[in-house]
N, C-alpha and C positions, 0 to 999 in steps of 0.2 A: 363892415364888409371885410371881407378875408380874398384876397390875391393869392394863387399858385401858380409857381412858373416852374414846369419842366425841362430837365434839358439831359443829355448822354445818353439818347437815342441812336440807333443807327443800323449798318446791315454788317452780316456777322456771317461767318460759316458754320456750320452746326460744328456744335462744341468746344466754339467760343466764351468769350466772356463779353459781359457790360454793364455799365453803372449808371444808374438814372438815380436823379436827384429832383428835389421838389423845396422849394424852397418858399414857405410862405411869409406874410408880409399882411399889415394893414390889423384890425380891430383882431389881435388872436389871442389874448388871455383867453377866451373860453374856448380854446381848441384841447381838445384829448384823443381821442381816437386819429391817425393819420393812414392811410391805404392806399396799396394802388391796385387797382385795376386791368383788368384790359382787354379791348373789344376785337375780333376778328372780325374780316367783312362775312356779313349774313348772318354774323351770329351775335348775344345779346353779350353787356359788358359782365362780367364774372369780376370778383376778389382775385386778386392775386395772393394779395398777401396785406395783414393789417398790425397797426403798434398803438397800445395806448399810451400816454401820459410817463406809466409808471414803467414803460418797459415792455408789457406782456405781449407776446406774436401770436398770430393767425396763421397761416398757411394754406392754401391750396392743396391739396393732397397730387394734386398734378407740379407741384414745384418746389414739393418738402423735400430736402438734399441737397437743392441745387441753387435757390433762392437764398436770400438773405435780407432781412426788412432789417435796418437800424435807423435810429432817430439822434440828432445833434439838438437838444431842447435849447442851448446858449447861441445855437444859429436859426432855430426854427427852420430844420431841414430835416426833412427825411430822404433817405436812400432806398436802393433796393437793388442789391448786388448779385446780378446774375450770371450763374454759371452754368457749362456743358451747355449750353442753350440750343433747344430742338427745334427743326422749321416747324411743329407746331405750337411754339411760341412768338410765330409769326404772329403781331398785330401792335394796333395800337394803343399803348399806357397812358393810364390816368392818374393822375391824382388826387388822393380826394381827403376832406378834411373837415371834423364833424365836430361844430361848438355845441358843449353842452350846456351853454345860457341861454343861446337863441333858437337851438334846436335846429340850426341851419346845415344842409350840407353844401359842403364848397368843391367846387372840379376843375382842377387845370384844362388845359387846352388838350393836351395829348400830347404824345410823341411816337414816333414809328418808329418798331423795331423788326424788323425782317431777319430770317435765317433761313441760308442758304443750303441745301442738302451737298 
């Protein structure tokens, strides 16, 4: 089993900044891929943005510029450093975390991030 705990959520005024971290824990040798997410009310959960193993980023084409996915492989943390940030970056972030031995995916809880106009 693989634990994700997020945290550096919060409410922001557009064009803010903020730093959400994800820090996993428990059975993770077979984790490589790490993302986050994230859900608006009504609407379904989308990438935000993703890191594998060796590095390589994903992007959102809604958050290329302004986002930032990095990974601490000796803390087993990923970040994801947000800037200019729009109220339609209003929602709540995931984490998620993809072993490729078990083939399981894993999901923090969430955190809410709000921006304000």
């Amino acid at each position: 089993q693989v634990q994700l705990v997020e945290s550096g959520g919060g409410a922001v005024q557009a064009g803010g900044s903020l730093r959400l971290s994800c820090a996993a824990s428990g059975i993770i040798f077979g984790i490589n891929a790490m993302g986050w997410y994230h859900q608006a009310p009504g609407k379904q959960r989308e990438l935000v943005a993703a890191i594998t193993g060796g590095g390589s980023t994903n992007y959102a084409d809604s958050v290329k510029g302004r986002f930032t996915i990095s990974r601490d492989n000796a803390r087993d943390t990923v970040y994801l450093q947000m800037n200019s940030l729009k109220p339609e970056d209003t929602a709540v972030y995931y984490c998620n975390a993809d072993d490729r031995l078990s083939h399981l995916s894993y999901w923090g809880q969430g955190t809410q991030v709000t921006v304000s106009s």
